[in-house]
C-alpha positions in Angstrom: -40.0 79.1 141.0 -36.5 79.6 142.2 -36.0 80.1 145.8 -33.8 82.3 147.5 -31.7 81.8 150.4 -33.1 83.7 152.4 -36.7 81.9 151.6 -34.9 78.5 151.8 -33.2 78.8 155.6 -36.8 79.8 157.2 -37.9 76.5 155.4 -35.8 74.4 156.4 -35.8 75.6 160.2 -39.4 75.2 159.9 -39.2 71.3 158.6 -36.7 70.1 161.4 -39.6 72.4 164.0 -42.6 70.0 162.5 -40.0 66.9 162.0 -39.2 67.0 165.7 -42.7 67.5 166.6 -43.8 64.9 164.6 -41.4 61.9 166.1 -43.2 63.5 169.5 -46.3 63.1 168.5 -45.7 59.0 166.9 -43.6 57.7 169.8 -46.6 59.3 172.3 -46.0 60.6 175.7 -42.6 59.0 176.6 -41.1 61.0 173.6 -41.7 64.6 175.7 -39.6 62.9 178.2 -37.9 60.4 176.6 -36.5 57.3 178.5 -32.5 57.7 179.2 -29.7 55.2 179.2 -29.1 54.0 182.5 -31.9 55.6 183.5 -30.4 59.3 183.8 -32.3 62.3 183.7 -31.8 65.5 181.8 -30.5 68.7 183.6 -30.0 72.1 182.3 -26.8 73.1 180.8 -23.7 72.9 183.5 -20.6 72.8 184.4 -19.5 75.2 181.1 -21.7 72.7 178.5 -24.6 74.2 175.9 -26.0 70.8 176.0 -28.5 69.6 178.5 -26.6 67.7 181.4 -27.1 63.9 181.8 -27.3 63.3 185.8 -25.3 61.1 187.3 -22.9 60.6 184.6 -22.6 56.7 183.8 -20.1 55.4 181.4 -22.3 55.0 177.6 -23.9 51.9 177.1 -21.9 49.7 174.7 -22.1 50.0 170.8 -20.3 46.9 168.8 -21.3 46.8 165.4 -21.1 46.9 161.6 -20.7 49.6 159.8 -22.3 49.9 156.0 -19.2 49.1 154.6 -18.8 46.0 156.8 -16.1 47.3 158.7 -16.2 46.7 162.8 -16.9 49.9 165.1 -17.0 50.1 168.7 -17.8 52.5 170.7 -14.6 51.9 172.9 -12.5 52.9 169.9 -13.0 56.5 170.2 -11.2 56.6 173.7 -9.9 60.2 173.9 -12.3 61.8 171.6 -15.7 63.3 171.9 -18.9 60.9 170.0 -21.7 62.0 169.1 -24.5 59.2 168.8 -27.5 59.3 167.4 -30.1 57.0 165.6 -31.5 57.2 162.3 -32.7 55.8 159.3 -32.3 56.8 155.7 -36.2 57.0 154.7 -37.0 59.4 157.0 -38.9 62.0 155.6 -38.0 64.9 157.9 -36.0 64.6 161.6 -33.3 62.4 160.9 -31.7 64.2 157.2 -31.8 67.6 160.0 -29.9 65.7 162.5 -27.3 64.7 159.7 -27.2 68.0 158.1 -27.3 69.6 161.0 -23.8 67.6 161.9 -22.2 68.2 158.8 -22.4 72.4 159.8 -21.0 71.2 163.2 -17.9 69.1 161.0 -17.8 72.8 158.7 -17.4 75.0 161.4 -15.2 73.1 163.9 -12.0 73.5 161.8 -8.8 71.8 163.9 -11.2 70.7 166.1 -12.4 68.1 164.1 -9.2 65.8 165.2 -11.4 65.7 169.1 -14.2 64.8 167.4 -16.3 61.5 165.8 -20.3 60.9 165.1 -21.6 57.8 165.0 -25.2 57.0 163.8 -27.0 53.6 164.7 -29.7 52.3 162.5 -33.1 52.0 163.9 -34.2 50.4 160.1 -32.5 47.0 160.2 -35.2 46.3 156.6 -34.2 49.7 154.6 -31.0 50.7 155.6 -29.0 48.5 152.9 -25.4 49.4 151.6 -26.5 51.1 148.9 -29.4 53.3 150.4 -26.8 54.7 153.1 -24.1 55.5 150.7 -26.6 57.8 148.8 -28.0 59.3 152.1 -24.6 60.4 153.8 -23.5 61.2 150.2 -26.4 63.8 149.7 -26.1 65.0 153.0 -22.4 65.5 152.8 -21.6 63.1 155.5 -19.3 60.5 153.5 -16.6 59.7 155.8 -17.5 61.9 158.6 -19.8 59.8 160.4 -20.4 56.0 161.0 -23.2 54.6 160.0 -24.2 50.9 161.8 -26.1 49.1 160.4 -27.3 44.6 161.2 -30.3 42.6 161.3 -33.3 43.4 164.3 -31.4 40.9 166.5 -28.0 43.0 166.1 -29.7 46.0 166.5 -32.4 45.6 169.1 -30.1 45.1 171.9 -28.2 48.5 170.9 -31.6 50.5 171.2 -32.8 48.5 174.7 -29.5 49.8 175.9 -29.7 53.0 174.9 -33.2 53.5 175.8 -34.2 54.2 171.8 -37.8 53.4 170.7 -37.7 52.1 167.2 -41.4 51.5 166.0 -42.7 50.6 162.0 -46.0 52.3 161.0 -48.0 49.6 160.2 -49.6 51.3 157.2 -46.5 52.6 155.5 -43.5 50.4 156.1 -41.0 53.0 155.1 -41.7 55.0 158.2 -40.6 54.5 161.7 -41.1 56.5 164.7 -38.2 56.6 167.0 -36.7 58.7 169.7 -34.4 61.5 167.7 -31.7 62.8 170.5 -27.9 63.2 170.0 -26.3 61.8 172.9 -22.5 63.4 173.9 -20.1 60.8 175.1 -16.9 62.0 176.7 -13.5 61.2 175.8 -13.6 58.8 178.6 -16.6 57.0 177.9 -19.2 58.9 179.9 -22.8 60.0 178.8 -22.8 63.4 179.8 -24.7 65.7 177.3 -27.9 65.1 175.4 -29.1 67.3 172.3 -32.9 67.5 170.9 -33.2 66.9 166.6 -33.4 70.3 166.1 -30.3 71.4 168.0 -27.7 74.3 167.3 -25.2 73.4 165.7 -22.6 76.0 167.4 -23.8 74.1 170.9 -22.1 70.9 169.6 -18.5 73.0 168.7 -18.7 75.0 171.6 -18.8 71.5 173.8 -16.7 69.0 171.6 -13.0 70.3 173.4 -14.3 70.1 176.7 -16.3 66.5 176.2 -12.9 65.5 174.4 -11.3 66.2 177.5 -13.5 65.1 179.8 
């Protein structure tokens, strides 16, 4: 049975709904009010943003790591522009393909604004996020060459997730899976964590805010 498009969009609103719920519901309590970097806490939107606030506004922890073509990315590189950071891993049955797709509408309907803005997505799946496996998952998503993807071993990663306060967590019983904490984090063109995003976020929230993170 063919579906329509108007069958498919309810679907796939309801999947990221139960794929948000579900990273909840593995990572426990902490995951309803998840742990910040540097310990900042979550405000309503302000100050002209459709994100949440991050309160007080600390420069972003440090990111410093391969991509999965072996090229070197840094945080620090992206001076001037606004990131968008976020951690996934390619097996993931439900949260993390939303975050990506949901990023790729963000690249569609930003237009010229894309020049303010870049995504960067950190592995949380040192064991199955090879080369190969990555290619295919920003490929089918759409997101070859609009986002970087870093990948390394648990000791390259591990420190990345302390610092950015990101549980990463392997079900014992299927390997494949791991519960994590599924946020996109805005950093300003400055450095600064300012805005935070849940999984199933709107995409138009994300345009509306990239010129004035990029600015900020």
């Amino acid at each position: 049975m063919r579906l329509s498009r108007a069958t498919v969009l309810p679907l796939v609103l309801v999947l990221v709904v139960i794929g948000a719920a579900t990273a909840v519901l593995a990572l426990g309590n902490s995951s309803s009010s998840p742990k910040l970097p540097g310990n900042a806490k979550k405000a309503s939107p302000a100050n002209g943003f459709a994100g949440s606030t991050l309160m007080p506004i600390k420069q972003a922890p440090p990111i410093s790591l391969d991509n999965y073509l072996g090229k070197h990315v840094t945080l620090a590189q992206y001076r001037g522009k606004a990131v968008f950071v976020t951690f996934l891993y390619v097996h993931c049955p439900d949260v993390c393909p939303a975050i990506a797709s949901a990023l790729r509408v963000v690249r569609k309907d930003l237009g010229p604004e894309n020049s303010k803005v870049r995504m960067i997505a950190v592995s949380v799946d040192p064991h199955g996020d090879k080369p190969s496996s990555v290619a295919r998952f920003l490929a089918q998503r759409g997101m070859t060459g609009k986002m970087q993807y870093l990948v390394g071993s648990a000791g390259q990663l591990a420190p990345v997730w302390k610092e950015w306060n990101v549980g990463s967590q392997q079900d014992s019983s299927n390997p494949e899976l791991v519960a994590h904490t599924a946020l996109v984090y805005g950093v300003s063109g400055s450095g600064k964590l300012m805005t935070i995003y849940p999984a199933n976020f709107k995409p138009r929230d994300i345009v509306h805010d990239v010129p004035k993170l990029a600015a900020s």
